[in-house]
NUSE-182891 format. One record per residue: residue in three letters; y, z, x of N, C-alpha, C, CB in turn. Coordinates in nm, 3 decimals. Each point is the difference from the previous one (the first is absolute). Glycine has a CB too. Layout:
N
<site><residu>ALA</residu><n_y>Y</n_y><n_z>Z</n_z><n_x>X</n_x><ca_y>Y</ca_y><ca_z>Z</ca_z><ca_x>X</ca_x><c_y>Y</c_y><c_z>Z</c_z><c_x>X</c_x><cb_y>Y</cb_y><cb_z>Z</cb_z><cb_x>X</cb_x></site>
...
//
This chain:
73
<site><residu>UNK</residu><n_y>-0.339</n_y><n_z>12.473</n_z><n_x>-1.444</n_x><ca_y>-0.142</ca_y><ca_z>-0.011</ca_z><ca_x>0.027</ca_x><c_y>-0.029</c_y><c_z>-0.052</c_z><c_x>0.140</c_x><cb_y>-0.035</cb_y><cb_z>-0.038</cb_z><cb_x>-0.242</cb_x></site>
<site><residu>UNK</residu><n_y>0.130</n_y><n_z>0.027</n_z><n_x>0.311</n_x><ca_y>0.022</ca_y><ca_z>-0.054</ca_z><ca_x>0.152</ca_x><c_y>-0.098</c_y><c_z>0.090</c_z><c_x>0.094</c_x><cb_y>0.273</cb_y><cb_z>-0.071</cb_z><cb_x>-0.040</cb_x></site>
<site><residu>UNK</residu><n_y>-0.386</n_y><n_z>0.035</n_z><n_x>0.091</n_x><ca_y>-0.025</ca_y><ca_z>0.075</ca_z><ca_x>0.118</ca_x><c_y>0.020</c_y><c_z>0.014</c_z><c_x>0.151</c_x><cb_y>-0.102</cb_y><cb_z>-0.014</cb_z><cb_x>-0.156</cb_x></site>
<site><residu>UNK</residu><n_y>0.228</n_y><n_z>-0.046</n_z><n_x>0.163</n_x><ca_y>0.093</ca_y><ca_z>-0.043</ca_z><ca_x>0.090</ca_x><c_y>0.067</c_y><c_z>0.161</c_z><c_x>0.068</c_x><cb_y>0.051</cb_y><cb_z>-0.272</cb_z><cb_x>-0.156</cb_x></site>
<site><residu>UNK</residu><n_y>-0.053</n_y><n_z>0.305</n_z><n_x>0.242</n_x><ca_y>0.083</ca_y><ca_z>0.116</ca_z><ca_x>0.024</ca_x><c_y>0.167</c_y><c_z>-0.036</c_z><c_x>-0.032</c_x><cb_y>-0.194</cb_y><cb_z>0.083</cb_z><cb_x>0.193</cb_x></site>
<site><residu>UNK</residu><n_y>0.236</n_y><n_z>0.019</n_z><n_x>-0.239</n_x><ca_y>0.110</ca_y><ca_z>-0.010</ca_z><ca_x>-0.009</ca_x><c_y>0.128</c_y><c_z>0.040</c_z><c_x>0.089</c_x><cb_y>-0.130</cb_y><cb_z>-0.004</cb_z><cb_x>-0.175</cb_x></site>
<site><residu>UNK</residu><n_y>0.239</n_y><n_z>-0.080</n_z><n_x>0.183</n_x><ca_y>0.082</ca_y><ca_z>-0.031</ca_z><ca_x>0.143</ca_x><c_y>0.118</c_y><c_z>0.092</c_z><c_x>-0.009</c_x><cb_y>-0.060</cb_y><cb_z>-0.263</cb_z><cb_x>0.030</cb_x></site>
<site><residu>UNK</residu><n_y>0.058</n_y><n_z>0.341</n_z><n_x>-0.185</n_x><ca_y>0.168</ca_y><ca_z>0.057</ca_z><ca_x>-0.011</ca_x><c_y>-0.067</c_y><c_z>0.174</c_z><c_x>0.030</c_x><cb_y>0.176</cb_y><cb_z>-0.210</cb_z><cb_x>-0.246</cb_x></site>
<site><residu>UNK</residu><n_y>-0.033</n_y><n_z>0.253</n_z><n_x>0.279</n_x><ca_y>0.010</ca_y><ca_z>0.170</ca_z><ca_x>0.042</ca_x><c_y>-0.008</c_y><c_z>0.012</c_z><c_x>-0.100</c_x><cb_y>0.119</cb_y><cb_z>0.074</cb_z><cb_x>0.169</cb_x></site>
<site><residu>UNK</residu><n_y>-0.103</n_y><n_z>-0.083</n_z><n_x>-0.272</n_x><ca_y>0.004</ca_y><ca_z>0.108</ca_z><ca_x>-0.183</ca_x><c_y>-0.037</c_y><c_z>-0.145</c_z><c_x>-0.098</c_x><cb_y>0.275</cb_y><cb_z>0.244</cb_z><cb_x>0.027</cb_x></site>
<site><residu>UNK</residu><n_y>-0.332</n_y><n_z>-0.200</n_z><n_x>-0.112</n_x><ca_y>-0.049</ca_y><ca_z>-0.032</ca_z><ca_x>-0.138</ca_x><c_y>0.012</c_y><c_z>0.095</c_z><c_x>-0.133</c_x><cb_y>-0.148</cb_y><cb_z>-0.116</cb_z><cb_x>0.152</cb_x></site>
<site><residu>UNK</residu><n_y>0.229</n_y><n_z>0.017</n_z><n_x>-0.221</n_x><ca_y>0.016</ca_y><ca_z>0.067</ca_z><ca_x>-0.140</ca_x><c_y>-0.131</c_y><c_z>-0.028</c_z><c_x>-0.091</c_x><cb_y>0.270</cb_y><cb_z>-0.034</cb_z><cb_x>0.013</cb_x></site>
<site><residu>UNK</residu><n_y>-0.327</n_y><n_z>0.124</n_z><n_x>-0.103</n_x><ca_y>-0.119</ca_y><ca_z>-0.030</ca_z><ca_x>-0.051</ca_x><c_y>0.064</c_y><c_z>0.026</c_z><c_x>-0.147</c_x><cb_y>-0.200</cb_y><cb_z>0.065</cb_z><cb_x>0.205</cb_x></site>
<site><residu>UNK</residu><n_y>0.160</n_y><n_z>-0.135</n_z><n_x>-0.282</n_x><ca_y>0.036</ca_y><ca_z>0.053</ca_z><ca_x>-0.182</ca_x><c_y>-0.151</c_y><c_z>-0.015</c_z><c_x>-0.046</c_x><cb_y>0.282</cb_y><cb_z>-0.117</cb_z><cb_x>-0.075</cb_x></site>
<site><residu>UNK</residu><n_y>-0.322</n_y><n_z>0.267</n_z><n_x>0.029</n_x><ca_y>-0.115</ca_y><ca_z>0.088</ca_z><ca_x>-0.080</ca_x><c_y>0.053</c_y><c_z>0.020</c_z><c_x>-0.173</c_x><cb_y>-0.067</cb_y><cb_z>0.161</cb_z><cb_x>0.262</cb_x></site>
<site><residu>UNK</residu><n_y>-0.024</n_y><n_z>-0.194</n_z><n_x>-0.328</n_x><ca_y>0.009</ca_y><ca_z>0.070</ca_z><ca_x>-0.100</ca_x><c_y>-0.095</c_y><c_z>0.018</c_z><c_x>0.007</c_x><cb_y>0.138</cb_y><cb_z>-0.044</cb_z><cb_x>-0.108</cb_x></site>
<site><residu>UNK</residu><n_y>-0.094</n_y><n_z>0.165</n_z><n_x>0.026</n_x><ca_y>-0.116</ca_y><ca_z>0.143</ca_z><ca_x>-0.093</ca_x><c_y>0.015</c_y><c_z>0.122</c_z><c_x>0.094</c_x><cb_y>-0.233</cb_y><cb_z>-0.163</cb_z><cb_x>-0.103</cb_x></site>
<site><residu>UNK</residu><n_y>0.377</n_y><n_z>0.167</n_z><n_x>0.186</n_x><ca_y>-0.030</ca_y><ca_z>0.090</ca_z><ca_x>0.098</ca_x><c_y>0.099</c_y><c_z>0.110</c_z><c_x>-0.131</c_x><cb_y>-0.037</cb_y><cb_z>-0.151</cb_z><cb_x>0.328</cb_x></site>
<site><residu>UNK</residu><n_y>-0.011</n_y><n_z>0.301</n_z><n_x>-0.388</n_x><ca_y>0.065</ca_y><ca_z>0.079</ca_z><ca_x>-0.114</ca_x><c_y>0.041</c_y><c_z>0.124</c_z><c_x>0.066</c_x><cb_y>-0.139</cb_y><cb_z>-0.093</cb_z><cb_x>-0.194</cb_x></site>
<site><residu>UNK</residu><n_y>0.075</n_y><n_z>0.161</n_z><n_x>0.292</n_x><ca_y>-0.003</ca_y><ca_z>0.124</ca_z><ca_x>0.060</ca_x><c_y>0.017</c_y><c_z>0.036</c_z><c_x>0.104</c_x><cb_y>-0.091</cb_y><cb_z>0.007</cb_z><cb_x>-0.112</cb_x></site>
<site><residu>UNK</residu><n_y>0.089</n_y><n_z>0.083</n_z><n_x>0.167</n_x><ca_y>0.039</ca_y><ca_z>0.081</ca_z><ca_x>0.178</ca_x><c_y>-0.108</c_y><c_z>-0.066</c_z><c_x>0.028</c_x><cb_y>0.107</cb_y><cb_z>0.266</cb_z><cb_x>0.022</cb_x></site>
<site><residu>UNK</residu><n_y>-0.279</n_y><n_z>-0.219</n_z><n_x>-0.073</n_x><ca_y>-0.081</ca_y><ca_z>-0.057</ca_z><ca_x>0.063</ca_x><c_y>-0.020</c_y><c_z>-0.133</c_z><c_x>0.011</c_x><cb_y>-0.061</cb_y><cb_z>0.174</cb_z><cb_x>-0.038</cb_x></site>
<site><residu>UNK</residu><n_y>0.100</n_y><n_z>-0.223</n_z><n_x>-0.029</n_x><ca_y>-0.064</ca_y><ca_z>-0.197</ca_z><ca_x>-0.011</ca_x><c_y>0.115</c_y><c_z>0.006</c_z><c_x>0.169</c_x><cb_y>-0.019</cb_y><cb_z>-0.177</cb_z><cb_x>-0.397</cb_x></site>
<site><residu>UNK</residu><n_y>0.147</n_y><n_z>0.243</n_z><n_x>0.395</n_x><ca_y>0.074</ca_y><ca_z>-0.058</ca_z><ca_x>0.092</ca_x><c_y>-0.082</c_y><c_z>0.065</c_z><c_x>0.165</c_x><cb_y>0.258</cb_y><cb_z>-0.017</cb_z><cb_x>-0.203</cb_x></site>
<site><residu>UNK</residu><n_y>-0.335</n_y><n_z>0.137</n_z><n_x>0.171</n_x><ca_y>-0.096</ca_y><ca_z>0.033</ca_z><ca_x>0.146</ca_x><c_y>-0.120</c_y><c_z>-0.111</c_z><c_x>0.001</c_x><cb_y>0.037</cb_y><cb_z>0.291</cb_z><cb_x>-0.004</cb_x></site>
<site><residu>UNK</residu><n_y>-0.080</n_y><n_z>-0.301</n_z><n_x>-0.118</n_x><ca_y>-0.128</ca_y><ca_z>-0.049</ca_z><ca_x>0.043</ca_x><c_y>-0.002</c_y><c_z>-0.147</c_z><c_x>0.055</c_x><cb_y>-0.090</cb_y><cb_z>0.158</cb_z><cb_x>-0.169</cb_x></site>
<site><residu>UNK</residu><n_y>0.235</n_y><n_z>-0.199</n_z><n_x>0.126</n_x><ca_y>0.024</ca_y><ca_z>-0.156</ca_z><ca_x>0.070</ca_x><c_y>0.021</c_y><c_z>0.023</c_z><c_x>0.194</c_x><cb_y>0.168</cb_y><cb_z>-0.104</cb_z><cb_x>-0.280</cb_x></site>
<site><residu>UNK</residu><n_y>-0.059</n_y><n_z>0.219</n_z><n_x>0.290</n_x><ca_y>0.021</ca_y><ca_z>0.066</ca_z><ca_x>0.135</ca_x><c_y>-0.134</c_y><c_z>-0.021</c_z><c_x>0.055</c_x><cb_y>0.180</cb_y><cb_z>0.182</cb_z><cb_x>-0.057</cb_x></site>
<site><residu>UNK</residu><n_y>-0.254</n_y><n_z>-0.108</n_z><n_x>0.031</n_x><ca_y>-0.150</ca_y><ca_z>0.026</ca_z><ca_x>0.044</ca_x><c_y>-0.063</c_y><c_z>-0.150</c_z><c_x>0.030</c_x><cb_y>-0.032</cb_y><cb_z>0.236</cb_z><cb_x>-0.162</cb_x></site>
<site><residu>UNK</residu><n_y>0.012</n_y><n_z>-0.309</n_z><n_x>0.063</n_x><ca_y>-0.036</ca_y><ca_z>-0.089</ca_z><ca_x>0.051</ca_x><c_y>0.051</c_y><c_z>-0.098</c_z><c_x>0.064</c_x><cb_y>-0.096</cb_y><cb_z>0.073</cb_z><cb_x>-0.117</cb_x></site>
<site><residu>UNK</residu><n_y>0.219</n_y><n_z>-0.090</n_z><n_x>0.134</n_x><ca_y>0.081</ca_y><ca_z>-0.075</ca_z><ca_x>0.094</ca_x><c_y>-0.001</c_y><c_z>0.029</c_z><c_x>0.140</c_x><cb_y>0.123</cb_y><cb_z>-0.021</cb_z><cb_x>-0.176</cb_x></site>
<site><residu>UNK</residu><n_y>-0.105</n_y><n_z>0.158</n_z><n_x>0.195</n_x><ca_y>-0.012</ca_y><ca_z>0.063</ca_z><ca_x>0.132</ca_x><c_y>-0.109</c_y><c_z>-0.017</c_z><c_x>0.069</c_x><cb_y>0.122</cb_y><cb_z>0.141</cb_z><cb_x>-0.073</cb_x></site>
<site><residu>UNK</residu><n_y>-0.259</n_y><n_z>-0.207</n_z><n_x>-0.049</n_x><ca_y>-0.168</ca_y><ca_z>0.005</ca_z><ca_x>0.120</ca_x><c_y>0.034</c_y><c_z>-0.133</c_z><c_x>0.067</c_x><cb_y>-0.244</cb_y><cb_z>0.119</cb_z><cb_x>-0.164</cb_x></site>
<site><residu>UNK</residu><n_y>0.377</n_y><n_z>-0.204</n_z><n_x>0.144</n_x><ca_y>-0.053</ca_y><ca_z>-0.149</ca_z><ca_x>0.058</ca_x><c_y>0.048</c_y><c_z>-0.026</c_z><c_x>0.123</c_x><cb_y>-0.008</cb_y><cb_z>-0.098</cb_z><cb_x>-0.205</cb_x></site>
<site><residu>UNK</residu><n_y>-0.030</n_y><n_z>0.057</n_z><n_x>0.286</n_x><ca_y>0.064</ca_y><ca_z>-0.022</ca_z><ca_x>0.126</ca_x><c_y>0.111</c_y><c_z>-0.117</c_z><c_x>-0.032</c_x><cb_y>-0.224</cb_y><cb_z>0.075</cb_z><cb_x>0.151</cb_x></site>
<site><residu>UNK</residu><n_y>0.317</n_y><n_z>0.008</n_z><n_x>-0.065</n_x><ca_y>0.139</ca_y><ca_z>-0.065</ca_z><ca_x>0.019</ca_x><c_y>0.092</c_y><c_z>0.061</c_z><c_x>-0.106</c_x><cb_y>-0.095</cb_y><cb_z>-0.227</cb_z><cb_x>0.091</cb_x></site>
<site><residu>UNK</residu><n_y>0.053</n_y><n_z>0.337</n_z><n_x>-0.161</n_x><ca_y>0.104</ca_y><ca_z>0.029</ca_z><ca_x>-0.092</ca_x><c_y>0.089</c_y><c_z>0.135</c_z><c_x>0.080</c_x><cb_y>-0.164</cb_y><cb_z>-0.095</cb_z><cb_x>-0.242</cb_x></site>
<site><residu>UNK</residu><n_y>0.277</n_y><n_z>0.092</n_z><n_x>0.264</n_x><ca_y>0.057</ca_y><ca_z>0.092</ca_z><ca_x>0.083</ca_x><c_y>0.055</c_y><c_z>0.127</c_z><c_x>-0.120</c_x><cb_y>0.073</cb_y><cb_z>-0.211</cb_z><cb_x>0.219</cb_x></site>
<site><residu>UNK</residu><n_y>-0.042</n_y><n_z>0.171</n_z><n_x>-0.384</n_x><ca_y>0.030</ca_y><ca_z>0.096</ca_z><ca_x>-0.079</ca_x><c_y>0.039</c_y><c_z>-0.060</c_z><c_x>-0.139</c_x><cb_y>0.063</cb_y><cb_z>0.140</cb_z><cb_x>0.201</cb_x></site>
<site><residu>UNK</residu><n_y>-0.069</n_y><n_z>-0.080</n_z><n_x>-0.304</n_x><ca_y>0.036</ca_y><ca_z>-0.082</ca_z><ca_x>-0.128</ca_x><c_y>0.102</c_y><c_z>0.076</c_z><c_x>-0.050</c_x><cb_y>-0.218</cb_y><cb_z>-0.098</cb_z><cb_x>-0.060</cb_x></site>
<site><residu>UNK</residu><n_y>0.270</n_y><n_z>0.078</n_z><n_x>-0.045</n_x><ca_y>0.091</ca_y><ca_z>0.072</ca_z><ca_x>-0.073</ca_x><c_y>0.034</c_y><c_z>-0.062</c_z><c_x>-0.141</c_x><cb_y>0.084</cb_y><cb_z>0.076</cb_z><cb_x>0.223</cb_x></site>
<site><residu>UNK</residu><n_y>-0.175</n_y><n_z>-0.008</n_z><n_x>-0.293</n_x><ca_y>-0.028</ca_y><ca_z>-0.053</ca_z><ca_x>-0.199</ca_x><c_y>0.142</c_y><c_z>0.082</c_z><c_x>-0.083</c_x><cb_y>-0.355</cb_y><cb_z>0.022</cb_z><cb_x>-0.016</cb_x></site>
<site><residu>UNK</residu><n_y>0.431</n_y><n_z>-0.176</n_z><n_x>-0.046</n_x><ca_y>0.135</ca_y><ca_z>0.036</ca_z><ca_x>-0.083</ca_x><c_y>-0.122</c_y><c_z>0.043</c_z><c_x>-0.112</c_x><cb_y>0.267</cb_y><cb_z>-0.194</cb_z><cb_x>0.066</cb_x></site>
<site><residu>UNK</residu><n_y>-0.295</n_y><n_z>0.272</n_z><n_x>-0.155</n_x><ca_y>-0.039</ca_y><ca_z>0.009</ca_z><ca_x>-0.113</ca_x><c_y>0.025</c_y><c_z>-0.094</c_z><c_x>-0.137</c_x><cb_y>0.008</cb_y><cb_z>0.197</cb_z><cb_x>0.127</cb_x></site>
<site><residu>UNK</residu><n_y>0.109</n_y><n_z>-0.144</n_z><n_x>-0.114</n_x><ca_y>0.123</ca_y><ca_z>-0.062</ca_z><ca_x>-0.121</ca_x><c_y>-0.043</c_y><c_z>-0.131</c_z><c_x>0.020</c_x><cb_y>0.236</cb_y><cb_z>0.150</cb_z><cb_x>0.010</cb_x></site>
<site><residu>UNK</residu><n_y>-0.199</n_y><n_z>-0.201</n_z><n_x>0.054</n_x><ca_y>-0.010</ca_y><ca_z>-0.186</ca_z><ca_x>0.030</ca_x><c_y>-0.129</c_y><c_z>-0.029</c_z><c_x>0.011</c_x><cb_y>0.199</cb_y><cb_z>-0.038</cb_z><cb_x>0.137</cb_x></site>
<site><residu>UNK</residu><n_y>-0.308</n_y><n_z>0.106</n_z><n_x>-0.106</n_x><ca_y>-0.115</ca_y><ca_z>-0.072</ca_z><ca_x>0.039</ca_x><c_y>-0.007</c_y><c_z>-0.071</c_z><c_x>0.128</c_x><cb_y>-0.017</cb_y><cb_z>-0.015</cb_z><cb_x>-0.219</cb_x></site>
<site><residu>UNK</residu><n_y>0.115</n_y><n_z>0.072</n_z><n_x>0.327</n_x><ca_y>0.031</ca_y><ca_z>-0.084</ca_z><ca_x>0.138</ca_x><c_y>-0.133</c_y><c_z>0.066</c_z><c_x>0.086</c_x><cb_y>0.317</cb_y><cb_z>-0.027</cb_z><cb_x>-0.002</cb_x></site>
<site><residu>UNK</residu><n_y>-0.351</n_y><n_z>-0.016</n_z><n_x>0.129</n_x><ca_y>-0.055</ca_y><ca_z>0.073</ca_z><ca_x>0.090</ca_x><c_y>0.062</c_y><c_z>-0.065</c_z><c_x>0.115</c_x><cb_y>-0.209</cb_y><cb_z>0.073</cb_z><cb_x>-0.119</cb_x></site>
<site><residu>UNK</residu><n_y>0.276</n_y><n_z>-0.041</n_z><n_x>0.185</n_x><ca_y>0.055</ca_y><ca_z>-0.044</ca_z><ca_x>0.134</ca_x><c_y>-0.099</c_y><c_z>0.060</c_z><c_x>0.100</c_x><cb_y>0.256</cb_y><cb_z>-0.006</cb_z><cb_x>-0.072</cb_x></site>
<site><residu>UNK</residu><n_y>-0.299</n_y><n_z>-0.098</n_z><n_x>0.150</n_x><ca_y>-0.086</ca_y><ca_z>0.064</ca_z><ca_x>0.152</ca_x><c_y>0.046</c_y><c_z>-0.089</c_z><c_x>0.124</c_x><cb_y>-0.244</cb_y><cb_z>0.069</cb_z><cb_x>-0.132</cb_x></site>
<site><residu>UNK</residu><n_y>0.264</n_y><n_z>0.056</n_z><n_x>0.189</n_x><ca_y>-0.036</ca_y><ca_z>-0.063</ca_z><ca_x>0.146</ca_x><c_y>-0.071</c_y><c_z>0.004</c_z><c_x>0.104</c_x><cb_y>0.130</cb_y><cb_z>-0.004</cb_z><cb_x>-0.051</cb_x></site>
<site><residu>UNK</residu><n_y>-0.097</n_y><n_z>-0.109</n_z><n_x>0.135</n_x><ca_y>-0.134</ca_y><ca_z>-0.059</ca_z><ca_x>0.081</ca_x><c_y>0.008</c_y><c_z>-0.010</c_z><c_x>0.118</c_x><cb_y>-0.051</cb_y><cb_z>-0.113</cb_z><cb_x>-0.146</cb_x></site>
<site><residu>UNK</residu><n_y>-0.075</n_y><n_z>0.162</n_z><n_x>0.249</n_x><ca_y>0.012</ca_y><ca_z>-0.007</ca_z><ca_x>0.144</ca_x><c_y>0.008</c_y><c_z>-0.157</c_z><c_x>0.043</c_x><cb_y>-0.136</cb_y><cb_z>0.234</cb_z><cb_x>0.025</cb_x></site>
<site><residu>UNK</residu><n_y>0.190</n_y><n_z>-0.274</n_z><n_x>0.046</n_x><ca_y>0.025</ca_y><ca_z>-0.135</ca_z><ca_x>0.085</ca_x><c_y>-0.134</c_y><c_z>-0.036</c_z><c_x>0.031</c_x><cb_y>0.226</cb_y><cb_z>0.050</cb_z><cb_x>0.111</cb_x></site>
<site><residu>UNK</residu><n_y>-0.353</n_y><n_z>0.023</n_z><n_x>-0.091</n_x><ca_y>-0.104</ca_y><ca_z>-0.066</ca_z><ca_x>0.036</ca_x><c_y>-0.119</c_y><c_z>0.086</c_z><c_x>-0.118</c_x><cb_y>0.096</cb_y><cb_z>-0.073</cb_z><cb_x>0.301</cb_x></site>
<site><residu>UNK</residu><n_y>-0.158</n_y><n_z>-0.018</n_z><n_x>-0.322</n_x><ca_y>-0.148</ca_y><ca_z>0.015</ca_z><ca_x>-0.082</ca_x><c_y>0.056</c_y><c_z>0.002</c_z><c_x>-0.149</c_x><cb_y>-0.158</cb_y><cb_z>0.160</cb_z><cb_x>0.190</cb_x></site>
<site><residu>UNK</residu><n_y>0.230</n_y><n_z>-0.232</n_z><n_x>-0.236</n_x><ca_y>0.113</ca_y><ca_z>0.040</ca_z><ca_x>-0.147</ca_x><c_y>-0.148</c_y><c_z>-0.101</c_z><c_x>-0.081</c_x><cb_y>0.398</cb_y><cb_z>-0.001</cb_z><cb_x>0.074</cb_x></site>
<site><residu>UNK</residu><n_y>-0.397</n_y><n_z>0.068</n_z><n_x>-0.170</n_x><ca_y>-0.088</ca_y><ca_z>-0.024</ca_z><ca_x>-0.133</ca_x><c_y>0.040</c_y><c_z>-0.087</c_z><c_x>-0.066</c_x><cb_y>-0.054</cb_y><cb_z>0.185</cb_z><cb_x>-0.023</cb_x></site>
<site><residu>UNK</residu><n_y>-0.055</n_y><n_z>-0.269</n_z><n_x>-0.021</n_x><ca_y>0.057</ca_y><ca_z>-0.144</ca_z><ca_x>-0.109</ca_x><c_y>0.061</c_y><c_z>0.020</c_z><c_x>-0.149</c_x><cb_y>-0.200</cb_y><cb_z>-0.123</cb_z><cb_x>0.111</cb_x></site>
<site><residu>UNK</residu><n_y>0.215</n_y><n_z>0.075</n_z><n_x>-0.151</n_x><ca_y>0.037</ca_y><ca_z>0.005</ca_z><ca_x>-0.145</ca_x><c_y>-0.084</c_y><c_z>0.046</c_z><c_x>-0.065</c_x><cb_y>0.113</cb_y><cb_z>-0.154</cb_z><cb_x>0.005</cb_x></site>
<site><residu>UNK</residu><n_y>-0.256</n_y><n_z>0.081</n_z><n_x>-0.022</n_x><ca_y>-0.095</ca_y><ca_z>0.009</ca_z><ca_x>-0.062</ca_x><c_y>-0.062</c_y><c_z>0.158</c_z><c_x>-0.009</c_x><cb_y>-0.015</cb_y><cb_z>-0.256</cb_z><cb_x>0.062</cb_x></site>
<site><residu>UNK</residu><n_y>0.024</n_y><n_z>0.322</n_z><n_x>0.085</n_x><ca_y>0.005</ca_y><ca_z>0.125</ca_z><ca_x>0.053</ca_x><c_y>0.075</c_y><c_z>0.100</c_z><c_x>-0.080</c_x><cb_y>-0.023</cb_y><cb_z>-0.108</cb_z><cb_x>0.206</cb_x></site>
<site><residu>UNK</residu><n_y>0.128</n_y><n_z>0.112</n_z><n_x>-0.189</n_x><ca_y>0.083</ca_y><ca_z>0.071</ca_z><ca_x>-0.111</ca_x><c_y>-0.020</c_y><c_z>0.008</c_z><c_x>-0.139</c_x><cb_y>0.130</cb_y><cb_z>-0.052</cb_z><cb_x>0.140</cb_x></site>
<site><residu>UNK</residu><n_y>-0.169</n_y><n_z>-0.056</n_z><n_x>-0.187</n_x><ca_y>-0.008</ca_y><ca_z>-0.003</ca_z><ca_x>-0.137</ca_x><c_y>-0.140</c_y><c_z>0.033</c_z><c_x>-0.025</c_x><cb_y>0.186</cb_y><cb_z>-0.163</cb_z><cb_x>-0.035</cb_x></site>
<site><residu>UNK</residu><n_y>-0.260</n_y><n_z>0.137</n_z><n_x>0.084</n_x><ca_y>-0.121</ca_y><ca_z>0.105</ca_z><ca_x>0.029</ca_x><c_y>-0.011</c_y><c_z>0.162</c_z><c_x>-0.047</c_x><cb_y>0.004</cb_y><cb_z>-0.156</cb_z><cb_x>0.195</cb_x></site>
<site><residu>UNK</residu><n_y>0.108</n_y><n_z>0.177</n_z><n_x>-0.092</n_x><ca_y>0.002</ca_y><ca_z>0.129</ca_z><ca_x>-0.004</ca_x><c_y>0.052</c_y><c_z>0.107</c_z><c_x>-0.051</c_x><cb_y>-0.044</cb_y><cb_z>-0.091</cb_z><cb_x>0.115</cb_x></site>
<site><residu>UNK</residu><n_y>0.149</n_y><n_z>-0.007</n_z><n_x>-0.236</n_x><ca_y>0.038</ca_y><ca_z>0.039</ca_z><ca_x>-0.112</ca_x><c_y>-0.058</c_y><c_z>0.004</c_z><c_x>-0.110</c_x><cb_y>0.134</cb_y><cb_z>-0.047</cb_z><cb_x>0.093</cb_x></site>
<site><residu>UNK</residu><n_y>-0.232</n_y><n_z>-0.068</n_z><n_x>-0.049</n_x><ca_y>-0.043</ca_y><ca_z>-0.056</ca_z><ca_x>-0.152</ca_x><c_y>-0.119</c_y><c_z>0.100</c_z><c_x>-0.137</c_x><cb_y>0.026</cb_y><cb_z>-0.258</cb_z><cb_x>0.189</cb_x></site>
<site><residu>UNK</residu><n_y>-0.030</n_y><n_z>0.353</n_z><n_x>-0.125</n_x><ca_y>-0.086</ca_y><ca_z>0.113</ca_z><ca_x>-0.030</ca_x><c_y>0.010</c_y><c_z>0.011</c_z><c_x>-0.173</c_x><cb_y>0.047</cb_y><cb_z>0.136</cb_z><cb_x>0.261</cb_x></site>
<site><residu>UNK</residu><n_y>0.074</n_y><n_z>-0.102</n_z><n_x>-0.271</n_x><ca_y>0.064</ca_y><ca_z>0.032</ca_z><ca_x>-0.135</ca_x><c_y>0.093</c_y><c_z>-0.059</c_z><c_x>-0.049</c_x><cb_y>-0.051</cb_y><cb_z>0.164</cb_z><cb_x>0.038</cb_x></site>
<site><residu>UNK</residu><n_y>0.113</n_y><n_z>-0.270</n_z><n_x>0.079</n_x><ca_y>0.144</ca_y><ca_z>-0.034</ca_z><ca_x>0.004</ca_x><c_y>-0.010</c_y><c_z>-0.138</c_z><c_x>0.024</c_x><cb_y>0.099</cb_y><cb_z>0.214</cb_z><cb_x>0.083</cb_x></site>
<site><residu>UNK</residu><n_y>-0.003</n_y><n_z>-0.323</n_z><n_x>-0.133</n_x><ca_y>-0.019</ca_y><ca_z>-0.136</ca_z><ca_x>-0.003</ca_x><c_y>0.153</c_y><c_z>-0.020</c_z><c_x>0.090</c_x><cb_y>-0.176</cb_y><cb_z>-0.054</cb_z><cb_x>-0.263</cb_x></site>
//
């Protein structure tokens, strides 16, 4: 819930309720609108989302989980 920008190149995120191809675009999609996100990449199976992050303008915590939080906790 930090609105702190965050200092690391990659962040692991754990989602549940992510079931389908789409739950795994529509997280893409919204990860990609935030500044500082350079690309994600959603394990399904695990419920992982690994992203990474530009060195400058990187998004807080609170940010991310935001922008998951649609359907997905």
């Amino acid at each position: 819930k930090s609105t702190e920008p965050i200092k690391a190149d990659r962040v692991l995120l754990y989602v549940n309720g992510m079931g389908c191809p789409q739950c795994v675009t529509n997280v893409d999609i919204q990860l990609a609108r935030l500044k500082g996100v350079r690309s994600s990449r959603v394990d399904l199976g695990k419920g992982v989302v690994e992203v990474e992050l530009y060195n400058k303008g990187q998004p807080s915590p609170a940010q991310l989980a935001k922008a998951v939080a649609g359907d997905f906790t």
